[in-house]
C-alpha positions as CSV (number, residue, x, y, z in Angstrom):
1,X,107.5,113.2,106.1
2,X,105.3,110.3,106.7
3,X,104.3,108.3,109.9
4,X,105.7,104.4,108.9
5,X,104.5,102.3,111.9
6,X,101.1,102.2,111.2
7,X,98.9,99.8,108.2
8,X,98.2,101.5,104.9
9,X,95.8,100.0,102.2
10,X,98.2,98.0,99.4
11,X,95.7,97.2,97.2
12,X,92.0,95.7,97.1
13,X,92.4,92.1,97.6
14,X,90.4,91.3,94.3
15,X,93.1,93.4,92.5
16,X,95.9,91.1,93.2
17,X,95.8,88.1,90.9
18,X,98.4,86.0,89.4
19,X,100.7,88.7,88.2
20,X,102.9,90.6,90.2
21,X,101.8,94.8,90.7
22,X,104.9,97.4,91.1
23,X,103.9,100.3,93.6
24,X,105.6,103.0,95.3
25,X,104.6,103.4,99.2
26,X,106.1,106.1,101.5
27,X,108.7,106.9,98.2
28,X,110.0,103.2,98.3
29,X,109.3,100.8,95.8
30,X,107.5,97.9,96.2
31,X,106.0,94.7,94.4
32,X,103.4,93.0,95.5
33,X,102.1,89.2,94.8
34,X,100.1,86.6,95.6
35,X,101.4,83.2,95.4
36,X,99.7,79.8,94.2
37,X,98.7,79.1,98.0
38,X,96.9,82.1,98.2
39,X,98.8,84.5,100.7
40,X,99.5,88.4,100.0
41,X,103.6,89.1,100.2
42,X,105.6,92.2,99.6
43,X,109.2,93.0,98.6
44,X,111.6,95.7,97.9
45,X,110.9,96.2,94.2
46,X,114.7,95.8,93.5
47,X,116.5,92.5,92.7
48,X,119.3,91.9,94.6
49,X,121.4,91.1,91.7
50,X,121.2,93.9,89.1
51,X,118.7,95.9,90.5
52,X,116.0,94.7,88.1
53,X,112.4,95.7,89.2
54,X,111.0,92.2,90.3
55,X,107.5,93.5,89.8
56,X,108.6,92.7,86.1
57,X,108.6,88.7,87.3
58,X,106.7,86.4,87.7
59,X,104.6,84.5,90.7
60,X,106.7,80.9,90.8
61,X,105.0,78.6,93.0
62,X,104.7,80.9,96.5
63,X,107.6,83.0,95.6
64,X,108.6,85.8,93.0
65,X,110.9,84.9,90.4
66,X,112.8,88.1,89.0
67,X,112.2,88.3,85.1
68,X,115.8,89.9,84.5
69,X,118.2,86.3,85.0
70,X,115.6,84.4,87.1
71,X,116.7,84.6,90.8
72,X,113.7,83.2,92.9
73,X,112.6,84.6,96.1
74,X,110.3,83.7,98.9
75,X,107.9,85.8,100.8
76,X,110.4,86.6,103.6
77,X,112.6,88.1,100.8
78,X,114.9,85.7,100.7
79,X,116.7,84.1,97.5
80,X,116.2,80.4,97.4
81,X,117.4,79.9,93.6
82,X,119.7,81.3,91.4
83,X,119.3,79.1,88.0
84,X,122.7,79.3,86.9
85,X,124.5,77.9,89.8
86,X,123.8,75.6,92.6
87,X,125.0,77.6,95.8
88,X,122.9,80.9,96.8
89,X,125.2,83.4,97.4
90,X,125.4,85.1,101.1
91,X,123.4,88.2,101.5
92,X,120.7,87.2,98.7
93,X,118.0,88.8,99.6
94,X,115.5,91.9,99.4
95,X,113.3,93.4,101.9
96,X,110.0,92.1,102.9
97,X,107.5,93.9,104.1
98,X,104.8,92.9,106.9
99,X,101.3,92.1,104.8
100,X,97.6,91.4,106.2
101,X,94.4,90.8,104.5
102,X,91.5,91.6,105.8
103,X,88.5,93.5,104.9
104,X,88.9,92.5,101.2
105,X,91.6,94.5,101.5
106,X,96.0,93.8,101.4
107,X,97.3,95.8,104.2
108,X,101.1,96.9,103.5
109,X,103.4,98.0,107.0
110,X,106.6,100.4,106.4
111,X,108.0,100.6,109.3
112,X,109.5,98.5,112.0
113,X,108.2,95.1,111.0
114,X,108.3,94.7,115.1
115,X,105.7,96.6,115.5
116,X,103.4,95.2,112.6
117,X,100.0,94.3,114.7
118,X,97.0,93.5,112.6
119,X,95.1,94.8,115.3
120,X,95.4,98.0,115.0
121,X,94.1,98.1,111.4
122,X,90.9,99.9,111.7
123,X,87.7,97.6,111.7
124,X,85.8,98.0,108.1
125,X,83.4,95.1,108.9
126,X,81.4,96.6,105.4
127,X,83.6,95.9,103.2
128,X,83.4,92.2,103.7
129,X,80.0,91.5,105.8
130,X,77.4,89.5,103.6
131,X,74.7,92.2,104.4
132,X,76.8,94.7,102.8
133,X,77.4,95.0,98.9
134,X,80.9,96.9,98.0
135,X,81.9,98.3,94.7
136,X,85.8,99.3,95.2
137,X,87.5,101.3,92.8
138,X,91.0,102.7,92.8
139,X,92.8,106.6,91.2
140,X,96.2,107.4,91.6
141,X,95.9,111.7,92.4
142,X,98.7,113.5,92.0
143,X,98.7,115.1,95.4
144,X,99.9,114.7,98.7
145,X,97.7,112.2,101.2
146,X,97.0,114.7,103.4
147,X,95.4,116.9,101.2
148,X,93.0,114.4,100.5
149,X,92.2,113.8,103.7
150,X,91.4,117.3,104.4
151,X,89.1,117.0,101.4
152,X,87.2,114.3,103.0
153,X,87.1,115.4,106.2
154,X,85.5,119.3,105.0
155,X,81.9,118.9,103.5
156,X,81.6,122.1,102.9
157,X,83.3,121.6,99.8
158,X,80.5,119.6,98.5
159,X,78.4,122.2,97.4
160,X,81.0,123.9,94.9
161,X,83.1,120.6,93.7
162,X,80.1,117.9,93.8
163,X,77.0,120.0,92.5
164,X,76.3,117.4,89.9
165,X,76.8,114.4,92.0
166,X,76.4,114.2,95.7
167,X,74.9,118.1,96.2
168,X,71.7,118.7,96.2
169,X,70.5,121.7,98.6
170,X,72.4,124.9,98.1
171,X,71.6,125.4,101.6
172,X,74.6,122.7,102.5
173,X,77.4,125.0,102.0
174,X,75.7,126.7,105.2
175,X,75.3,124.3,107.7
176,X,77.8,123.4,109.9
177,X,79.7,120.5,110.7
178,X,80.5,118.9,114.7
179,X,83.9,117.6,115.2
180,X,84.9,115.7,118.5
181,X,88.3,113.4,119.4
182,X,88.4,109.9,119.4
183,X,90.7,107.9,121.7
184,X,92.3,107.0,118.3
185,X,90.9,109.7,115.8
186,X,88.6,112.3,114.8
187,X,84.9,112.1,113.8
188,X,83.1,115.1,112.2
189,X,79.7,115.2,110.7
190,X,76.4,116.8,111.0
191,X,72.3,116.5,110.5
192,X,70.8,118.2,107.4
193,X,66.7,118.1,107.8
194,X,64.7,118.6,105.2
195,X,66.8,119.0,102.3
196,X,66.4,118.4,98.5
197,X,68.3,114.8,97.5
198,X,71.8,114.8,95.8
199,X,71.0,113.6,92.4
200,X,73.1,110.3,93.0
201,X,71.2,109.7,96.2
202,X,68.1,110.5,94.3
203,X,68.7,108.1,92.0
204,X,69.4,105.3,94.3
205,X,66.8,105.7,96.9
206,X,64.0,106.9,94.4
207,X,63.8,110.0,96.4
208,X,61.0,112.3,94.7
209,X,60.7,114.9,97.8
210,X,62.5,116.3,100.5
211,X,64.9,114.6,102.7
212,X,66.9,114.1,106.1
213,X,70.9,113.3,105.4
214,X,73.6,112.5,107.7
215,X,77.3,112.7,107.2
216,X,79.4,112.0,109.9
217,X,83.7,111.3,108.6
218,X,85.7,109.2,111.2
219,X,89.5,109.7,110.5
220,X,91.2,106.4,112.1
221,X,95.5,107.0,111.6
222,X,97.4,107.1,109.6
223,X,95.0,107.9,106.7
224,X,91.7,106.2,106.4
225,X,88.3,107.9,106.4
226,X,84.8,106.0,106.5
227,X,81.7,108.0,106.1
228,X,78.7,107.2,107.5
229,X,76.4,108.7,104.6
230,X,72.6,108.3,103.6
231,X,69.4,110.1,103.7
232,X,66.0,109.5,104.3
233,X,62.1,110.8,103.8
234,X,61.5,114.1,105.4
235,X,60.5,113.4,108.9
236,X,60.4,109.5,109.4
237,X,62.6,109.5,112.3
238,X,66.3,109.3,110.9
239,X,67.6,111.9,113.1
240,X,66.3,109.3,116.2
241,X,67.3,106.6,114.4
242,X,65.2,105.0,112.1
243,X,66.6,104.7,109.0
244,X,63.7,102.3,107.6
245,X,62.7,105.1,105.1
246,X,65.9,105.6,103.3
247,X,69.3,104.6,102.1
248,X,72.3,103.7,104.4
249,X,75.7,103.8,102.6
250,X,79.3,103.8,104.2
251,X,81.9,105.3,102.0
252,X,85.5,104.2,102.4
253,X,88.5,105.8,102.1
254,X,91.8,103.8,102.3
255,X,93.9,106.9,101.1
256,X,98.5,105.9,100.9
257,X,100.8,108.4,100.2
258,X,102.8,107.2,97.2
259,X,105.7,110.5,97.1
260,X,105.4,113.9,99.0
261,X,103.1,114.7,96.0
262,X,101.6,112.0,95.0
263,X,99.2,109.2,96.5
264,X,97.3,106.2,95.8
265,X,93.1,106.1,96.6
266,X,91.2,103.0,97.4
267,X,87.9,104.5,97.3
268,X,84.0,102.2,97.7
269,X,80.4,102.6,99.0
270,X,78.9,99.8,100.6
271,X,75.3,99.3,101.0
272,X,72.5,97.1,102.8
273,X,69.8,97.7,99.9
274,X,69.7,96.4,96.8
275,X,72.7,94.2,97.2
276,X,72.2,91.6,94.3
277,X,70.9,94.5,91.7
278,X,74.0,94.4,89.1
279,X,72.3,98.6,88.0
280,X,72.6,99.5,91.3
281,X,76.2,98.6,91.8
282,X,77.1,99.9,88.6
283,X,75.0,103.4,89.5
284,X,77.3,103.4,92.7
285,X,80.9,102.9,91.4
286,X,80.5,105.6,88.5
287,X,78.5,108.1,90.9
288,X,81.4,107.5,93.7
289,X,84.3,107.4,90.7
290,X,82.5,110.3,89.0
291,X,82.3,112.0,92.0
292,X,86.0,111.6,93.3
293,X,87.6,112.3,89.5
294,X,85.9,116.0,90.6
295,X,88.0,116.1,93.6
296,X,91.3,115.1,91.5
297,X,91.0,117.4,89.4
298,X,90.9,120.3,92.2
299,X,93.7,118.5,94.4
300,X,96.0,118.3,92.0
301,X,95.2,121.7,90.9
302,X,95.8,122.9,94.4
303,X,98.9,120.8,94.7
304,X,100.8,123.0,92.2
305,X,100.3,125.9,94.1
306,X,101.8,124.0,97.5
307,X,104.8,122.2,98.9
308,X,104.2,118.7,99.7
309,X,101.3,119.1,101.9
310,X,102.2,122.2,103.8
311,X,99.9,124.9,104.4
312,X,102.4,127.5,105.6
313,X,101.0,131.1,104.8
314,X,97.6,130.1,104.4
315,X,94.7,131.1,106.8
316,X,92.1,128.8,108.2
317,X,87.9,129.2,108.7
318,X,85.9,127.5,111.3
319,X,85.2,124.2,109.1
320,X,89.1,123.4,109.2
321,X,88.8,122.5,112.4
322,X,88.8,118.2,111.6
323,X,91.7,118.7,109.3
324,X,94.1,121.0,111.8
325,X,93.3,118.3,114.7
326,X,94.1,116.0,112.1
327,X,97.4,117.2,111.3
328,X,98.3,117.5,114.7
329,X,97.6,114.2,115.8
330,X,100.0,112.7,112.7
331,X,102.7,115.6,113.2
332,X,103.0,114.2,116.8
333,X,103.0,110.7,115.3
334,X,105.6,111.5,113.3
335,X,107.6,113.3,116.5
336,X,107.5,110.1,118.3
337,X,108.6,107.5,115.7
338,X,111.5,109.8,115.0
339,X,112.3,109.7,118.9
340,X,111.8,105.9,118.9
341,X,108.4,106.0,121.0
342,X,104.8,104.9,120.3
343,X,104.1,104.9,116.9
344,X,100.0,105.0,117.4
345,X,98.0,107.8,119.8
346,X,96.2,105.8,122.4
């Protein structure tokens, strides 16, 4: 089951050029496109006429012209040519879904197109502000959503997945987390003082010593995590707010079920140092791809030995505490949308 009414991550906006991309959302089929004038559309991945995938097309003018016998469609999903004949025949047309870009990001609505407002689609000011530099990347897991978002909202798995990447004290595993509710999500997160650096952070930072890190997870619905992560020098004040002495990054998560055991994951860190050194983007996007290829590989592992995303017969420890709270908030969600109520907590 998934919640539909809410806005899921498509695609990164700098992904979707001139040719058409086929995607499954929710287990429904979907192409998207961008058209001459610019704007983001999406359709039912199904022509209306033989059922050809229209995501095998091509972008004419601002519509989507299906590459089986040609029909044309517009952005509203509606067929406004059918080469061989002059008249459109009645009931030509394929679902559209509601689209939005912002945040460098295409933003793709499955539900009630009624309900579609932009603003609720959770402010990620980094991924676009000129005093931020992004490096986006994108990996299809073969797990359900939720799972991942358990993932990123436990750090305790850090120490045992990420030891060669984003670990660095052995100490981590023990220290625990602090998890309070948001009028519209869940933030976790704790204070590690004096610490050896995770070797990525190391690198980036030029960390030779010991070090202060935060990592505090906000979990906005249906599925998108942002991570306020960084460290700093060994007593220069993080803790109380001065950051001057170390490296800020926030790392996004813009995580969309694709099936029941499947999803797609819009992953990027986003920093305020460096922000014009070509290295230091590059040592970013392979230490945060690096870095979530670990977690694939356990998540899909894990996924073999579940159902969907259920956790029936398994126990829980004190550190599931995020992702319970989590699943309640989306199970109730769920509830509502299937008795035709609020689709969002408020």
């Amino acid at each position: 089951m998934f919640v539909r009414n809410g806005w899921y991550a498509a695609i990164w906006a700098q992904d979707l050029g001139a040719r058409p991309v086929g995607r499954v959302f929710l287990g429904e089929k979907v192409v998207l496109f961008r058209g001459e004038g610019g704007r983001a559309a999406a359709l039912a991945d199904r022509c209306c006429h033989r059922a050809a995938p229209l995501s095998c097309g091509t972008v004419d003018g601002d519509a989507l012209r299906c590459g089986y016998h040609g029909l044309k469609f517009d952005a509203a999903g509606q067929c406004v040519e059918v080469p061989i004949q002059a008249q459109v025949p009645p009931g030509a047309q394929v679902r559209a879904y509601p689209v939005h870009e912002q945040w460098n990001v295409v933003w793709i609505w499955m539900g009630d197109p009624a309900r579609a407002d932009a603003a609720l689609i959770p402010e990620l000011p980094w991924l676009d502000h000129p005093e931020w530099a992004a490096t986006p990347g994108y990996i299809r897991i073969e797990a359900n959503a939720q799972l991942l978002i358990d993932n990123l909202l436990d750090f305790t798995h850090v120490s045992y997945i990420h030891h060669r990447t984003i670990a660095g004290d052995p100490r981590e595993a023990r220290i625990p987390t602090r998890t309070e509710r948001l009028p519209d999500g869940i933030r976790t997160g704790r204070w590690m003082i004096d610490m050896d650096p995770p070797p990525l952070f190391a690198k980036a930072g030029g960390f030779n010593g010991r070090v202060d890190r935060w990592q505090w997870a906000t979990w906005k619905p249906p599925s998108i995590v942002y991570i306020d992560v960084g460290c700093a020098r060994h007593g220069t004040g993080a803790p109380e707010g001065d950051r001057s002495q170390g490296i800020s990054i926030w790392s996004s998560h813009l995580v969309t079920p694709e099936t029941e055991t499947s999803c797609h994951y819009n992953f990027g860190f986003a920093r305020n140092f460096r922000r014009d050194d070509a290295d230091m983007s590059r040592l970013l996007f392979e230490g945060s791809r690096d870095t979530f290829l670990e977690d694939k590989v356990i998540l899909e592992a894990q996924q073999l030995n579940l159902r969907g995303g259920e956790l029936e017969g398994l126990i829980d420890v004190a550190t599931d505490v995020a992702q319970l709270q989590v699943r309640r908030i989306l199970d109730d969600m769920i509830r509502a949308e299937a008795a035709g109520s609020a689709p969002v907590p408020s």
